[in-house]
C-alpha positions as CSV (number, residue, x, y, z in Angstrom):
1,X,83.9,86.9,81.8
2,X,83.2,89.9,79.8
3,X,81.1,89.9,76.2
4,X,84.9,90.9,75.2
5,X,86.4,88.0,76.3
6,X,87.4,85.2,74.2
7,X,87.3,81.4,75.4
8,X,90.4,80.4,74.2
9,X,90.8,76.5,73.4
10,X,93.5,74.1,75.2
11,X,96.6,73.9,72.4
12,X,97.3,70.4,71.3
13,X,100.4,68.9,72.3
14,X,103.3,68.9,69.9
15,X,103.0,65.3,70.0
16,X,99.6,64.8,69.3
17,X,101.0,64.9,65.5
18,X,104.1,63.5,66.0
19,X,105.1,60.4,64.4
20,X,107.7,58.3,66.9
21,X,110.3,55.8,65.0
22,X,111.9,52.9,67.4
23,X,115.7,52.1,67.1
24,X,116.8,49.2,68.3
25,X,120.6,50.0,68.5
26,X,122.3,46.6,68.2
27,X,120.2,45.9,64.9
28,X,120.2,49.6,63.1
29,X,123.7,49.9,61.7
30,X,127.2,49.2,62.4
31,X,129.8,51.4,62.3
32,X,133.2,49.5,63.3
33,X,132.6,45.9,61.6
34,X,131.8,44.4,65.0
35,X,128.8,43.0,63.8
36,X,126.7,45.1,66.5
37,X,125.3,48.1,65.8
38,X,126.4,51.4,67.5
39,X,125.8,55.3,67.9
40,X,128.0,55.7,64.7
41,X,126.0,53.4,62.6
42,X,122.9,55.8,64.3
43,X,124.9,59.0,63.1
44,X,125.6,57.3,60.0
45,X,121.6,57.0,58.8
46,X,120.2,60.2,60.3
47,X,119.6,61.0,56.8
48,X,117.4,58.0,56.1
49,X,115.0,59.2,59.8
50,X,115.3,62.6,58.6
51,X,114.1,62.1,55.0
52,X,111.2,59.9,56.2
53,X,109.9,62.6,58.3
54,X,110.0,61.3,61.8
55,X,109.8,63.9,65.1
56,X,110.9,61.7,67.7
57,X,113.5,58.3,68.1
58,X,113.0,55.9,71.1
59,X,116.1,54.7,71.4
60,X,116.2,51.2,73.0
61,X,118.6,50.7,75.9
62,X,122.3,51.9,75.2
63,X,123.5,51.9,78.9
64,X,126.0,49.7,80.3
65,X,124.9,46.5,80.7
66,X,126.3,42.3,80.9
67,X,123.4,42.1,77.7
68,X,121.4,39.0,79.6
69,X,118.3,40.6,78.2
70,X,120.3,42.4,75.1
71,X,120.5,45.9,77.3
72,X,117.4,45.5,79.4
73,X,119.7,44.8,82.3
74,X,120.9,47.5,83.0
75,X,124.4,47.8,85.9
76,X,125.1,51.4,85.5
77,X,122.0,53.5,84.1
78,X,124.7,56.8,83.3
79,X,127.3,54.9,81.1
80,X,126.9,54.1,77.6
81,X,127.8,50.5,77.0
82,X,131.1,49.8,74.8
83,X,129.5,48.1,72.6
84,X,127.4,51.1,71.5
85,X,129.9,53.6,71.9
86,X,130.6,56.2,74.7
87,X,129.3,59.3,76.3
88,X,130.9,61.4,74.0
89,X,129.9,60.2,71.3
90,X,126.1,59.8,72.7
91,X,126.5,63.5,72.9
92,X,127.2,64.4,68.8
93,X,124.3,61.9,68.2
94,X,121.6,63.9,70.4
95,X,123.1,67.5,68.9
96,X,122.9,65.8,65.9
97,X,119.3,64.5,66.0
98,X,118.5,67.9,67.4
99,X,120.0,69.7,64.3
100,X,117.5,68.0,62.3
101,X,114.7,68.7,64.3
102,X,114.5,65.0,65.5
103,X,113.8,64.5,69.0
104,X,115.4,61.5,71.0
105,X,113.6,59.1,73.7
106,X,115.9,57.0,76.1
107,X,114.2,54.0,77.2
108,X,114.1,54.0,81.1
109,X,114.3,50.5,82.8
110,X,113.7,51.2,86.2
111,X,111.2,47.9,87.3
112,X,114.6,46.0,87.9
113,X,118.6,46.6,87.2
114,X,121.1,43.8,86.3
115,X,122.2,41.6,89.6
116,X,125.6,43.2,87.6
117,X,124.7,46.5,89.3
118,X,126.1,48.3,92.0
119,X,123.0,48.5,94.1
120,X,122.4,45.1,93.6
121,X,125.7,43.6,94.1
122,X,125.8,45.5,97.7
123,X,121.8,44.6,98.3
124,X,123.2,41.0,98.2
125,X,126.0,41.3,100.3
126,X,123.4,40.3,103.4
127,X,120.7,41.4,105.2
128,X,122.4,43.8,106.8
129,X,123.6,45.8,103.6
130,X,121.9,49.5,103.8
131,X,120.5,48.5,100.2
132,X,118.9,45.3,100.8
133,X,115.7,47.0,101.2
134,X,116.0,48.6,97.7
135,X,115.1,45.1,96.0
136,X,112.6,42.8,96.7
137,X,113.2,39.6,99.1
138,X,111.5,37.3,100.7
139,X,111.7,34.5,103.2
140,X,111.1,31.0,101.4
141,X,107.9,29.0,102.3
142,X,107.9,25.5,103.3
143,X,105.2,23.6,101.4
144,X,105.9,20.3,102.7
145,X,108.6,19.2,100.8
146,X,111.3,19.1,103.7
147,X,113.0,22.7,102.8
148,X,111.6,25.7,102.0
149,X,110.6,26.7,98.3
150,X,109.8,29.9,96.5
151,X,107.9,32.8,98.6
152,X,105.0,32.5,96.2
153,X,104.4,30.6,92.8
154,X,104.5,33.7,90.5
155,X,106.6,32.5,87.0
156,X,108.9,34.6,85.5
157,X,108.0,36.5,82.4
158,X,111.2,34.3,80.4
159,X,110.4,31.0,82.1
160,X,111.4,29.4,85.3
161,X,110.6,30.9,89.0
162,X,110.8,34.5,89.2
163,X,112.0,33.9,92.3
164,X,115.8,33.1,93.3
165,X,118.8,32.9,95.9
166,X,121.3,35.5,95.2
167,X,124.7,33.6,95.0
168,X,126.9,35.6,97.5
169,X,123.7,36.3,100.0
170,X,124.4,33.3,102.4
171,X,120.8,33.3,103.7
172,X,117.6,31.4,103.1
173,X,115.9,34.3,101.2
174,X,115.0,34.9,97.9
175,X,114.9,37.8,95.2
176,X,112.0,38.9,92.9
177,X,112.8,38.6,89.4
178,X,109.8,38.9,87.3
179,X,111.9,38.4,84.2
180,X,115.1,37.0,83.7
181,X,116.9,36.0,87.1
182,X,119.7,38.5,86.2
183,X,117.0,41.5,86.4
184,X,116.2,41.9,90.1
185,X,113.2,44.2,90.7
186,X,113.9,47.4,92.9
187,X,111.4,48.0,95.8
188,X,109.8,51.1,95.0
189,X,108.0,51.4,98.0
190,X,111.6,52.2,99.4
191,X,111.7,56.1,98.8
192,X,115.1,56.2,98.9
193,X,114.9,54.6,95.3
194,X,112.0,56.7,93.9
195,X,114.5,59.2,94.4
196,X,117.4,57.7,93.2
197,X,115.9,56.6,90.1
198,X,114.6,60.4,89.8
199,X,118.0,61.8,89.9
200,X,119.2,59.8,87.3
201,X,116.4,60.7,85.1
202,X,117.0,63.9,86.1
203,X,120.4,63.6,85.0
204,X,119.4,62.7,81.0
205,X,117.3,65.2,81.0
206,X,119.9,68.3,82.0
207,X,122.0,66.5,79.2
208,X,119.4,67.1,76.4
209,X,117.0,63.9,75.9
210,X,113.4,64.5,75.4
211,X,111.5,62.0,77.6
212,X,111.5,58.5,78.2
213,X,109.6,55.5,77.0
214,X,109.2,53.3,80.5
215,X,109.5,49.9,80.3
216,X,106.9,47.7,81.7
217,X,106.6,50.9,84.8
218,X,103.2,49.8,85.8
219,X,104.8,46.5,87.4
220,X,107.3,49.0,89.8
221,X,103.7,48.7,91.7
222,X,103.4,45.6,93.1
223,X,100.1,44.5,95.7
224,X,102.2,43.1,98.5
225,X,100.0,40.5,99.9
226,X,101.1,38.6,97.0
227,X,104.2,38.3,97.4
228,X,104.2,35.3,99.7
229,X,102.1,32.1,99.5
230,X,99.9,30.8,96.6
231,X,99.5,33.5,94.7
232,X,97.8,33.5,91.4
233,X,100.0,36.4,89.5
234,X,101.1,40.0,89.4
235,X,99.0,42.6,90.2
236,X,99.5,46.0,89.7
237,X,99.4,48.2,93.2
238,X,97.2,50.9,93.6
239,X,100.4,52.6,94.3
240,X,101.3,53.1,90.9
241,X,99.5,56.6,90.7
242,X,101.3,57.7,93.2
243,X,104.5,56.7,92.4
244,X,103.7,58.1,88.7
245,X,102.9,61.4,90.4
246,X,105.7,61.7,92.0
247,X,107.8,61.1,89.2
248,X,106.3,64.3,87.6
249,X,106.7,66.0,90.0
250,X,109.9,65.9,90.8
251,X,111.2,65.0,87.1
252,X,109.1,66.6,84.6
253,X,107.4,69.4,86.4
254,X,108.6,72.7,84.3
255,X,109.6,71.7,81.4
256,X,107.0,68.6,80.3
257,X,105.5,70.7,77.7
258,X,108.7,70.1,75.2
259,X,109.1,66.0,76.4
260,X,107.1,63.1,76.2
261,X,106.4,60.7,78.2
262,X,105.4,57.1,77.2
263,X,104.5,54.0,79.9
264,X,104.6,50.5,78.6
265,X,102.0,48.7,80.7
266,X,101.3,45.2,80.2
267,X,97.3,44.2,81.2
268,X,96.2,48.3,81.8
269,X,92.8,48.5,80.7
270,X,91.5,51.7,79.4
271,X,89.7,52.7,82.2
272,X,93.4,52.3,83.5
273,X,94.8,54.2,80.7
274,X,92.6,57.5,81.5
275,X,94.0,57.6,84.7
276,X,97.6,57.6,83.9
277,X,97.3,59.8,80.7
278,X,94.6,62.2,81.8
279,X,96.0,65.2,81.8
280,X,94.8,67.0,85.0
281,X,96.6,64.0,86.5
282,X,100.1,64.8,85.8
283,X,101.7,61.3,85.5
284,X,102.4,60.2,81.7
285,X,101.2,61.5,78.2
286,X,100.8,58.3,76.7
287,X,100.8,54.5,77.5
288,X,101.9,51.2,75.9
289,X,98.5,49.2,75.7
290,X,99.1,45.2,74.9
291,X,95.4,43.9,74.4
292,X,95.5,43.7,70.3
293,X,98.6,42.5,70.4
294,X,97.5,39.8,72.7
295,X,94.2,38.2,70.6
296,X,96.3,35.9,68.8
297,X,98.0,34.3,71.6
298,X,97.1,30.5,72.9
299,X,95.1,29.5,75.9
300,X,98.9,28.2,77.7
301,X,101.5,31.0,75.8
302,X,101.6,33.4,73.6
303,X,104.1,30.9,71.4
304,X,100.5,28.8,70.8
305,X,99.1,30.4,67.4
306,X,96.1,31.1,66.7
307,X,94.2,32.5,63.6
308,X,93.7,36.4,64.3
309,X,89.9,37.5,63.7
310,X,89.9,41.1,62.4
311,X,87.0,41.7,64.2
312,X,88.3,41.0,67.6
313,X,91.3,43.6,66.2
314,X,88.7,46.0,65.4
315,X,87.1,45.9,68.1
316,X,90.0,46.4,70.6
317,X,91.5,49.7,68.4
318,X,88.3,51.1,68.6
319,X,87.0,50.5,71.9
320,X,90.5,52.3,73.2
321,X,90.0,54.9,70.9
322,X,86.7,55.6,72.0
323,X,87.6,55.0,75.8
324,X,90.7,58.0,75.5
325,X,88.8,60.4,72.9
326,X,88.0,62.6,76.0
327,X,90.8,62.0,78.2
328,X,94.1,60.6,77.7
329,X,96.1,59.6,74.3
330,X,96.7,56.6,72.3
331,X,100.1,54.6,71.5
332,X,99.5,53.5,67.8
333,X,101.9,50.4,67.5
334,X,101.6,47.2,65.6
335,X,105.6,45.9,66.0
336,X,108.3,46.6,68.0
337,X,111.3,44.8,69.1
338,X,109.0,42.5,71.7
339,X,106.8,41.2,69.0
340,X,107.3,39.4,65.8
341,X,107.1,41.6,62.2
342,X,104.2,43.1,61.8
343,X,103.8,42.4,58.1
344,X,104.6,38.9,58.4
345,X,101.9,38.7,61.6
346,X,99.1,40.5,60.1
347,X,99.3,40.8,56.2
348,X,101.0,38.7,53.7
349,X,104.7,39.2,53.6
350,X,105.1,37.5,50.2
351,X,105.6,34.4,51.3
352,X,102.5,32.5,50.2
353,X,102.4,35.0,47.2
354,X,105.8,35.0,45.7
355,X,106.1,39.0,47.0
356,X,103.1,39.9,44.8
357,X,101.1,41.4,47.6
358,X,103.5,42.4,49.8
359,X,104.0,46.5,48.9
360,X,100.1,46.7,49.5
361,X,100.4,44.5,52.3
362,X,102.6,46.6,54.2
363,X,101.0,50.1,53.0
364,X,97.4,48.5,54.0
365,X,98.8,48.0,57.6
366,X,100.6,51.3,58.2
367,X,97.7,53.6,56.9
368,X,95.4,51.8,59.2
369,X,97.6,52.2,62.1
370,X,98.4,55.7,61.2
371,X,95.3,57.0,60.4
372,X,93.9,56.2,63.8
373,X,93.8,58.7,66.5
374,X,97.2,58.5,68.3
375,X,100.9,58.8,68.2
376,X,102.3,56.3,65.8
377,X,105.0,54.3,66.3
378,X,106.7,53.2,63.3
379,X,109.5,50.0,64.3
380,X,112.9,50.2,62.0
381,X,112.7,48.5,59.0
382,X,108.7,48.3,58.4
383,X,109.1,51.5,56.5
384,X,110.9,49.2,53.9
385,X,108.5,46.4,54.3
386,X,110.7,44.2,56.3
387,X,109.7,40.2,57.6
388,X,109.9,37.5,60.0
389,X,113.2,35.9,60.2
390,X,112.3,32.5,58.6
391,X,114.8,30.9,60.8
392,X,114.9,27.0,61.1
393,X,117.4,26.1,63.5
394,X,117.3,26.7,67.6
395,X,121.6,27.5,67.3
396,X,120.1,30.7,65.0
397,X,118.1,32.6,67.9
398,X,119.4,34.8,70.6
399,X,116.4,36.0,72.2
400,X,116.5,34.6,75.8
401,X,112.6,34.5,76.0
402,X,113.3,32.5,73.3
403,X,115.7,30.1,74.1
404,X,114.3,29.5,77.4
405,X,110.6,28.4,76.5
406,X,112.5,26.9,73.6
407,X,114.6,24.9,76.7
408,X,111.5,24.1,78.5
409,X,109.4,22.8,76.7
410,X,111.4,20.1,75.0
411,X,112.6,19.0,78.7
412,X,108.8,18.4,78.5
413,X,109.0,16.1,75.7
414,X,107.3,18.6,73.2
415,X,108.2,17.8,69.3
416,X,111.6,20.1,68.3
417,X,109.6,20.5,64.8
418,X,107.0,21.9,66.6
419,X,108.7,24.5,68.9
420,X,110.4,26.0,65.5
421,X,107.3,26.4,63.9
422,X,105.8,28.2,66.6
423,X,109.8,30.2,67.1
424,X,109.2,31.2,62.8
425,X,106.1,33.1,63.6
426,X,106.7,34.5,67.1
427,X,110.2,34.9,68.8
428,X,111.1,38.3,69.2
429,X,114.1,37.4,67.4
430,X,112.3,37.8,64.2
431,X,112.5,41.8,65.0
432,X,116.0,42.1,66.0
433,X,117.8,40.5,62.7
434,X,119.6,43.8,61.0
435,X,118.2,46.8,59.6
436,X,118.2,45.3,56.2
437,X,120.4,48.8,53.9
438,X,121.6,47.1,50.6
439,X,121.7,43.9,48.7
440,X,125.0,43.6,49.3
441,X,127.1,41.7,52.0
442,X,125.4,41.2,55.3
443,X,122.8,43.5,53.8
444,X,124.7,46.1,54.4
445,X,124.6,46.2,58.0
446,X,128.0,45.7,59.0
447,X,131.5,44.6,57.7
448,X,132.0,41.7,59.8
449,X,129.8,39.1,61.4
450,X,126.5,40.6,62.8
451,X,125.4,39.6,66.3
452,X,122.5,38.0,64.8
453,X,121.5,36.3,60.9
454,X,120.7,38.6,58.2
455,X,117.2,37.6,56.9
456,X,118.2,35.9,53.6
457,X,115.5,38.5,52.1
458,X,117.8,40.9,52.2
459,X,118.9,40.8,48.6
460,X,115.1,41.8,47.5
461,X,113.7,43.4,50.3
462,X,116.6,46.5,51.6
463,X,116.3,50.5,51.2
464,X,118.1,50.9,48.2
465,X,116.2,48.8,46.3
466,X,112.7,49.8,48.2
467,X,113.4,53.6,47.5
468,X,114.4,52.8,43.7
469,X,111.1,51.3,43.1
470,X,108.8,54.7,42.7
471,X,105.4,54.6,42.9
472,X,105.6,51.2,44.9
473,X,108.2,52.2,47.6
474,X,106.9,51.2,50.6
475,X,109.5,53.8,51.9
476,X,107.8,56.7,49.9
477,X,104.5,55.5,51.0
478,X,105.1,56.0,54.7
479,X,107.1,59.5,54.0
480,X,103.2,60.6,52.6
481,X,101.3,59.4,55.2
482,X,103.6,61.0,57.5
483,X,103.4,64.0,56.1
484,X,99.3,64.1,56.2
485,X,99.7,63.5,59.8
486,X,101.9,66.4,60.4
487,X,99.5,68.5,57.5
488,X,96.1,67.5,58.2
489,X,94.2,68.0,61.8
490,X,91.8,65.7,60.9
491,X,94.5,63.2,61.1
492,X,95.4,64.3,63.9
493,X,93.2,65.3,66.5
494,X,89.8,64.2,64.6
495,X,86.7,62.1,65.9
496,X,87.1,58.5,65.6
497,X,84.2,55.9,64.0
498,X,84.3,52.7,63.3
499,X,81.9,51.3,60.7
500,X,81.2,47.7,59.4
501,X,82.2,45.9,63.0
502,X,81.2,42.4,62.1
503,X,82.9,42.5,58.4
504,X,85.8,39.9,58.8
505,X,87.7,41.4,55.9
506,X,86.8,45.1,55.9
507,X,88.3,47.8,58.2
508,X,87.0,51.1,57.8
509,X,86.2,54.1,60.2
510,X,86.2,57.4,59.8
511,X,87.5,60.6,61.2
512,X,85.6,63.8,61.6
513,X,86.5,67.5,62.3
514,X,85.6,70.8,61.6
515,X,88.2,70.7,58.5
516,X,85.5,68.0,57.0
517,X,85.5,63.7,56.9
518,X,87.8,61.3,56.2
519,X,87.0,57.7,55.3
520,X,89.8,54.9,55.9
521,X,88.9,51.1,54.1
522,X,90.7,48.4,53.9
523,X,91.0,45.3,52.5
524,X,92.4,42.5,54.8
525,X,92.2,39.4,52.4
526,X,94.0,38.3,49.0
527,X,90.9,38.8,47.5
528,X,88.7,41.2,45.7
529,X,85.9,41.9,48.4
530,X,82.5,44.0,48.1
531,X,82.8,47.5,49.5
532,X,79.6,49.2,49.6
533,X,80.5,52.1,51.8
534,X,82.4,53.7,49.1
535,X,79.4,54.6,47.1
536,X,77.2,55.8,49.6
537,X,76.8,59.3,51.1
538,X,79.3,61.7,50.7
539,X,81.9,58.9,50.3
540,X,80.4,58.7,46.3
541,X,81.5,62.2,45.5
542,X,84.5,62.4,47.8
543,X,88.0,63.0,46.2
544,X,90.5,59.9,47.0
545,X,93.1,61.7,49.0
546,X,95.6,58.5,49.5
547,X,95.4,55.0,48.3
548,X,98.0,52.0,47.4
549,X,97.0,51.2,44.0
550,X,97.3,53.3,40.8
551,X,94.5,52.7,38.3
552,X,90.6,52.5,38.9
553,X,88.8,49.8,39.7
554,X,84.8,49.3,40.3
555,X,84.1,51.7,42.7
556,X,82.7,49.2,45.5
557,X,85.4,46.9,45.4
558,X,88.3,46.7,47.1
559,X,91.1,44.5,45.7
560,X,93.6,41.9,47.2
561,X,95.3,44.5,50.4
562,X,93.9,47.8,49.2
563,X,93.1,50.6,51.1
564,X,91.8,53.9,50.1
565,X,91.6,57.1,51.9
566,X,88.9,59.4,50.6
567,X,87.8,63.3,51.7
568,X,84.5,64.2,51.9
């Protein structure tokens, strides 16, 4: 290199400070009093997505589908499913979305189909079918019991075996299933699959989508030793790198630079995670991490409560955004449509408080997330402050996880008062009830009967009445820190700290860069609480760039859900 010569740096990816929302499409808005929501109910709010600010929606599945698991079956992954809409109509969405400069995500499903689908329905026909091998089957084991009984003694992720007999298969073999038995896994070590499902993603992408979130993708890699016997679990397959490779390869290669690419991956590790995001790798750009969602799960399910210690949350954000600051990117998420509301799980959603605390409940919770380095992912509804369901009857869930442990473990003898406590804090349900528009009837979501209960909050907690309220729209306060993601590279790309480790009520790290420091605290209690760290260093003269109180207070104390945001 010449004395001439400039070393120029790498560019950031475009989506390095991108903010990502999540539409699930049955719960957004419905257009044709249904009571399901649809691509014209999407169409119908791009306003709302394009006023908040976000680059990209993940669109939860829209294909065709029986519904067993609400879309995650799918039985023909290039039709749009009726209820939704059609491919026409698909089409006006995505030019519309593009119009705005709002990118759109499908979600690909490609561990298992529906038993609905084509493949399947031939793979079943007998062993002789040219697509038996494209699913997973094995013979039945005899374990004394006179006849033989599942391969292995894996569960499935909804309860129950996650092994069974196909109906019209007329043999002794059984099908993998590591969720519901009407989502037989594909066999990816059949390459006439890989390449199947490669065409088809090839497919979306000549139409116009940007990318793919990929559900659960790191189980498509199974260790196949065990499959038969006693075995403990799933394991992921070494496999998976390859199979991920190959993927980009023959998907993404060319034109990867405008997409993005997102693996959900239940159990990765980071050490995991800087394999499949690194980017000399050329497999994904970001992945679906579970381990902080995970730390207030029970010893037997994750339906068994217990208390959350911020410290353990703390320490799991920042170990993984230490472990990828080099190599790799983080997902930021706190909620999605797989875990209950994230204001009602970790802040106070009003309930205990009469609503007092919950506007800097909610704006505590998403400058945290936010401000950490990462794509964010914000779940519809939390940018209006939305909660748990509050349900108190079994007949009021849908949710097949749901109903199924719900099933189980009262054949066990288990109290029903019990099982709908644990159901009010944790079924997946509680993020599926309808986007939550108006006051009015059914909230607004639809003019007939929606698929699911409106939360009876609806008449308080809705958009018009959120973005009416000023200076305490939660609404408004997610449109600012959006836009300091997009604006500040701090924010974006900067050097990660965290400070106070041990505090169980204070969150605060920092972020560095050559544009100067940032300095995130929070307040994760209903009380007032002793914040030293705000009057030391450079933090004492810093200018407070974001925070969700108006007003001063003592300059060391953070009150009940604060969080300030100060530039040194």
């Amino acid at each position: 290199m010449s004395a001439n010569e400039e070393v120029l740096a790498p560019v950031p990816a475009w989506w390095t400070d991108a903010v990502v929302y999540q539409i699930y499409p049955r719960s957004f808005a419905d257009s044709n009093a249904d009571g399901i929501g649809d691509l014209g109910g999407i169409r119908a709010r791009l306003d709302h997505l394009e006023q908040l600010g976000v680059d990209v929606v993940w669109l939860s599945p829209i294909y065709t589908s029986p519904q067993a698991d609400n879309g995650y079956d799918i039985s023909d992954y290039q039709g749009i499913d009726p209820l939704f809409g059609t491919l026409e109509e698909f089409d006006l969405l995505l030019a519309e979305m593009h119009g705005r400069g709002i990118k759109l995500v499908m979600d690909l499903v490609v561990n298992h189909t529906s038993d609905e689908h084509a493949w399947f329905v031939e793979a079943s026909s007998g062993k002789d079918s040219p697509k038996r091998d494209w699913y997973v089957w094995r013979d039945g084991i005899d374990r004394g019991e006179g006849q033989p009984t599942e391969p292995n003694l894996w569960r499935s992720a909804f309860s129950g075996p996650a092994w069974s007999h196909a109906p019209a298969d007329g043999t002794d073999e059984y099908y993998l299933h590591l969720f519901a038995a009407k989502q037989p896994d594909l066999n990816w070590e059949n390459p006439e699959v890989r390449h199947a499902v490669y065409d088809m993603m090839n497919w979306w992408l000549d139409r116009g989508v940007d990318g793919f979130r990929m559900d659960v993708i790191n189980h498509i890699a199974k260790i196949q030793d065990d499959l038969t016997g006693d075995s403990p679990g799933f394991r992921m397959g070494p496999q998976i790198h390859d199979y991920l490779h190959e993927m980009n390869l023959s998907v993404f290669a060319g034109r990867d630079a405008e997409l993005i690419t997102v693996g959900e991956m239940p159990g990765v590790t980071v050490d995991d995670a800087r394999l499949f995001t690194g980017v000399d790798r050329l497999e994904l750009d970001m992945v679906f991490q579970f381990e902080h969602v995970g730390l207030d799960h029970g010893p037997a399910s994750k339906f068994d409560n217990v208390p959350l210690d911020l410290r353990d949350l703390k320490r799991s954000l920042s170990r993984w955004q230490t472990g990828l600051a080099d190599q790799g990117w983080n997902s930021l998420y706190l909620g999605n449509h797989d875990q209950p509301r994230s204001l009602s799980r970790f802040g106070d959603d009003g309930e205990a408080t009469d609503g007092r605390l919950r506007y800097e409940s909610a704006t505590l919770l998403a400058t945290i997330l936010h401000l950490h380095r990462g794509t964010p992912y914000v779940y519809q509804g939390d940018e209006i402050g939305m909660t748990n369901a509050g349900f108190t009857r079994i007949d009021q869930y849908q949710d097949i996880e749901t109903l199924n442990w719900f099933a189980e473990e009262r054949a066990l003898g288990r109290d029903e008062a019990e099982l709908l406590e644990a159901l009010r804090f944790r079924s997946r349900d509680n993020a599926r009830t309808p986007v939550q528009w108006s006051a009015g009837s059914q909230a607004g979501f639809t003019e007939g009967t929606p698929w699911l209960e409106v939360n009876p909050n609806h008449d308080v907690i809705n958009v018009e009445s959120d973005r009416a309220l000023g200076s305490r729209s939660i609404f408004e306060f997610y449109r600012r820190l959006i836009a300091l993601r997009h604006e500040s590279p701090l924010v974006a790309l900067g050097e990660f700290a965290l400070l106070e480790p041990d505090d169980p009520t204070l969150y605060a790290f920092t972020r560095s860069g050559d544009s100067g420091r940032l300095l995130v605290a929070g307040n994760f209690s209903g009380s007032d609480i002793e914040a030293p760290i705000l009057v030391e260093g450079p933090w004492s003269a810093g200018s407070r760039l974001l925070g969700n109180y108006e007003g001063d207070a003592p300059a060391a104390v953070l009150r009940p859900w604060e969080v300030r945001v100060i530039l040194a």
